[in-house]
VEXDREN-436977 format. One record per residue: residue number from 1; y, z, x of N, C-alpha, C in turn. Coordinates in Angstrom, 3 decimals. Each point is the difference from the previous one (the first is absolute). Layout:
N
resi, n.Y, n.Z, n.X, ca.Y, ca.Z, ca.X, c.Y, c.Z, c.X
NUM, Y, Z, X, Y, Z, X, Y, Z, X
...
This chain:
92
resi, n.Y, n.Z, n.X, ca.Y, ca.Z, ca.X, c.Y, c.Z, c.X
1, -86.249, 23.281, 111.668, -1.421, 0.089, -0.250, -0.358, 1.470, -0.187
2, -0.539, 0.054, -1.163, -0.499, 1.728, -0.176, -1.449, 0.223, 1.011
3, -0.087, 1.290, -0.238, -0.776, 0.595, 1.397, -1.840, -0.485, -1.384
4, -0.016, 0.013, -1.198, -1.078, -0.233, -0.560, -0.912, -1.747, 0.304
5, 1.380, -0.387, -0.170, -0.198, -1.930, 0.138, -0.226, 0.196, 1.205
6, 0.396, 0.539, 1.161, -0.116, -0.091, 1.530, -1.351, 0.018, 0.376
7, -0.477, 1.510, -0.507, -1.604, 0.526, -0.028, -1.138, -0.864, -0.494
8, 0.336, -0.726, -1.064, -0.651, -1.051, -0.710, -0.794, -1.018, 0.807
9, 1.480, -0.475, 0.858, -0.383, -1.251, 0.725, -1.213, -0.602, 0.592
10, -0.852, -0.610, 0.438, -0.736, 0.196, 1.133, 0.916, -0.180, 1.289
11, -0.876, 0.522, 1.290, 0.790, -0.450, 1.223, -0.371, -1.066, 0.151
12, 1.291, -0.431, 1.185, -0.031, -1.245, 0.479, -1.139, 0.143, 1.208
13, -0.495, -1.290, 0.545, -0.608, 0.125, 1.068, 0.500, 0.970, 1.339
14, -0.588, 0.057, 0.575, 0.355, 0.648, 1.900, 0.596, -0.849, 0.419
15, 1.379, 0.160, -0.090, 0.659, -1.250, 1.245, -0.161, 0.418, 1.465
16, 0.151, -0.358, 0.831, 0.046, 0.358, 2.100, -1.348, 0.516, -0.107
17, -1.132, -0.186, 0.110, -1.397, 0.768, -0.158, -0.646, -0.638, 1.287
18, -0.196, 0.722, 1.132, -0.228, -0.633, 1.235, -1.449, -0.948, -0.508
19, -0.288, -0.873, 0.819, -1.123, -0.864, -0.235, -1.308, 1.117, 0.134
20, 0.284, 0.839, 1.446, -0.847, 0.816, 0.226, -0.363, 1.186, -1.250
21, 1.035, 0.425, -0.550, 0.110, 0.813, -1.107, -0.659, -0.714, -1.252
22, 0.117, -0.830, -0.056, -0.465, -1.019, -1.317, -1.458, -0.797, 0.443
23, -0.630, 0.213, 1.743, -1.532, -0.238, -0.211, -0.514, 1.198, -0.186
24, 0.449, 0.877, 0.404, -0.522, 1.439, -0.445, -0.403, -0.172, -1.386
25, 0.858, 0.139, -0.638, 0.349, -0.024, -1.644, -1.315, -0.586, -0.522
26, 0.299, -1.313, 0.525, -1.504, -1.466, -0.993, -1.109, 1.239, 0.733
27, -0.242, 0.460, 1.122, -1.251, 0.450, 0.238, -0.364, 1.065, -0.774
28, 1.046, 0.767, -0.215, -0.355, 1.577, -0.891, -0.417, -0.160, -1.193
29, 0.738, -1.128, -0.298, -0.692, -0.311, -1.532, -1.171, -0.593, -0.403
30, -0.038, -1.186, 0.902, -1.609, -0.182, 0.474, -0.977, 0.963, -0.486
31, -0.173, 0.811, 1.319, -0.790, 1.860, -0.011, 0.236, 0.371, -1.037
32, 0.794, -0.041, -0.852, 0.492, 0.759, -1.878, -0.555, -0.967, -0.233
33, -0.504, -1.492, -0.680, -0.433, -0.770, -0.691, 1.356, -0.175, -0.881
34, 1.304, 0.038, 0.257, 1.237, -0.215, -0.691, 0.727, -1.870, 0.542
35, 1.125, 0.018, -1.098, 0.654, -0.367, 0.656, 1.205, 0.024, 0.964
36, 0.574, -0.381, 0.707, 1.329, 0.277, 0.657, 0.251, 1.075, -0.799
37, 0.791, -0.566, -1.007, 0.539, 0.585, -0.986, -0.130, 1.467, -0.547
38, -1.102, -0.185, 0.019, -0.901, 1.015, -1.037, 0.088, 1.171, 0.929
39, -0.402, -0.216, 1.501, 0.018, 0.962, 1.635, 1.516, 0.589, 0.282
40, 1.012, -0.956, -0.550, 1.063, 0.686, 0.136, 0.500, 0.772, -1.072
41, -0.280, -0.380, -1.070, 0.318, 1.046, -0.988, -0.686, 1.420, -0.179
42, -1.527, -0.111, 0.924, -0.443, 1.677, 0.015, 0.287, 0.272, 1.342
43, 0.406, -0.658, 1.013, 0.796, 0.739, 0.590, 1.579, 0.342, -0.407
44, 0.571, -0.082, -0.369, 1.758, 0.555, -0.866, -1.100, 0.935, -0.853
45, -0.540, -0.269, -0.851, -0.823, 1.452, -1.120, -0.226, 0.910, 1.050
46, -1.034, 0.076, 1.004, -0.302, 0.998, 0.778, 1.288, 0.699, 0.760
47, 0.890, -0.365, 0.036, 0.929, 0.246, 1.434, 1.070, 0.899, -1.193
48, 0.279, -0.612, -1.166, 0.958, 1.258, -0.879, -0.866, 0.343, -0.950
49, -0.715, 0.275, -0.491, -1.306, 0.769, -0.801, -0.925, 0.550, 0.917
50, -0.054, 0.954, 1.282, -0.456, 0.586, 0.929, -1.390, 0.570, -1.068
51, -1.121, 0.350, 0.530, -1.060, 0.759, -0.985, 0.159, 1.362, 0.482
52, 0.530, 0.313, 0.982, 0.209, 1.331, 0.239, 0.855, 0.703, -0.651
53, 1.032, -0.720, -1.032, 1.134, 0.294, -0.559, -0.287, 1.319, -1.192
54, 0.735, 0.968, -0.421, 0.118, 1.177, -1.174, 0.081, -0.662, -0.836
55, -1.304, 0.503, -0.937, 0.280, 0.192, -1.639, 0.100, 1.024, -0.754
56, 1.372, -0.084, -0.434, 0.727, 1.214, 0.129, -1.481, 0.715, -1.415
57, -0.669, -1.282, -1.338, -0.532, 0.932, -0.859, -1.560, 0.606, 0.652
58, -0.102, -0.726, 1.210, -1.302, 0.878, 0.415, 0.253, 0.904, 0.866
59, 1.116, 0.269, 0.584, 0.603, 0.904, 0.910, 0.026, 1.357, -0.797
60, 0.538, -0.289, -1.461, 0.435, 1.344, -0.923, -1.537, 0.284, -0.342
61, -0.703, -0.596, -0.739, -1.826, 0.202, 0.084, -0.041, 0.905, 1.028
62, -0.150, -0.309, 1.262, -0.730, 0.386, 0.919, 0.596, 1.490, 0.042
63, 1.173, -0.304, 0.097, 0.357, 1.799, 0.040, 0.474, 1.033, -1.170
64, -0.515, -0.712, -1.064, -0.486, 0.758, -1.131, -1.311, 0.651, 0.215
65, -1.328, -1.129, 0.489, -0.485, 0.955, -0.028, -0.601, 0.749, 1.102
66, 0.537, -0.378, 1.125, 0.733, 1.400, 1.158, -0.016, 1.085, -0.220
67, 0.909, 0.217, -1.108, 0.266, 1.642, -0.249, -0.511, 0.291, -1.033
68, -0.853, -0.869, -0.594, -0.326, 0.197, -1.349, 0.336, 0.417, -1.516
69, 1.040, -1.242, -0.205, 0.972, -0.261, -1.196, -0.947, -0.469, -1.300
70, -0.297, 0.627, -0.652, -0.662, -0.919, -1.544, 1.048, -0.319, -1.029
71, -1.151, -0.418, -0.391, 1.205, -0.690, -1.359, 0.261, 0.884, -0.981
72, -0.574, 1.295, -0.108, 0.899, 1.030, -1.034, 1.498, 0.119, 1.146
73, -0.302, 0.491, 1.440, 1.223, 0.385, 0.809, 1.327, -0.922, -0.541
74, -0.601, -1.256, -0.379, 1.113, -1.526, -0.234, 0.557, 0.358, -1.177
75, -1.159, -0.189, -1.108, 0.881, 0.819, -1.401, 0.520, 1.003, 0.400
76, -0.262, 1.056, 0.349, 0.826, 0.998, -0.264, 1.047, -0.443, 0.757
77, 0.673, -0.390, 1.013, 1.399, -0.058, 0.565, 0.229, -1.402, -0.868
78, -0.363, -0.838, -0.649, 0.232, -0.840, -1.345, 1.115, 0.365, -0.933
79, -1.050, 1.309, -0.144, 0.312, 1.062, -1.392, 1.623, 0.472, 0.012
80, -0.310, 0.706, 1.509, 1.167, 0.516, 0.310, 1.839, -0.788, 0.418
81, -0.623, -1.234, -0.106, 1.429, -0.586, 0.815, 0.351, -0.727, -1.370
82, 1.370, 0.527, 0.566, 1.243, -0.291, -0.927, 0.446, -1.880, -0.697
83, -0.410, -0.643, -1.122, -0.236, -0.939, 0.177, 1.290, -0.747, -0.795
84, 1.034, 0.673, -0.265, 0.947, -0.091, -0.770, 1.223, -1.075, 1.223
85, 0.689, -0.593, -0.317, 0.466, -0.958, 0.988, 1.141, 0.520, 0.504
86, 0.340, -0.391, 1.303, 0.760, 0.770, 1.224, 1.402, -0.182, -0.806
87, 0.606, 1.121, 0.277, 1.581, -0.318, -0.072, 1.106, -0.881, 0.823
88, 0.577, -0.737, -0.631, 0.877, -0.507, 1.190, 0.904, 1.014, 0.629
89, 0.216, 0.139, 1.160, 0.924, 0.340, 0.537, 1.249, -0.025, -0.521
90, 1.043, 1.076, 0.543, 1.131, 0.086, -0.175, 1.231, 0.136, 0.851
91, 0.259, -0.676, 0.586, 0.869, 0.138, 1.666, 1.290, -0.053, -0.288
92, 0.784, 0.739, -1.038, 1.311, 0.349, -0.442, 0.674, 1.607, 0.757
């Protein structure tokens, strides 16, 4: 099985899910207006998609303009870099 078809899949249900763990569950979703379903899938979204998480393109923003980088500063190191394609190596 390739790792793409794997990702694809949906999951299977929660197998061993204590009863206690699973009235929790119907209640949280309840309070969300979700279903089961729906309560467990934004909890897995929330738990590996953290909102506290880096973005790396607003991270570079932000400390652009930190030090105060414009966009001539961009062209010009544009201008300047070498755009001709890398050499391969030679390890003889």
């Amino acid at each position: 099985m390739n790792l793409r078809r794997a990702l694809s899949w949906p999951l299977s249900p929660i197998r061993n899910l204590s009863e206690e763990a699973h009235r929790a569950l119907k209640v949280r979703a309840a309070q969300h207006n979700r279903s089961t379903e729906a309560e467990m899938r934004a909890i897995l979204e929330d738990a590996v998609r953290p909102q506290g998480r880096l973005r790396l393109g607003a991270a570079l923003s932000e400390m652009s303009r930190k030090i105060g980088l414009t966009n001539a500063d961009v062209e010009a190191l544009e201008h300047g870099r070498d755009v001709r394609p890398a050499e391969p190596m030679h390890l003889e």
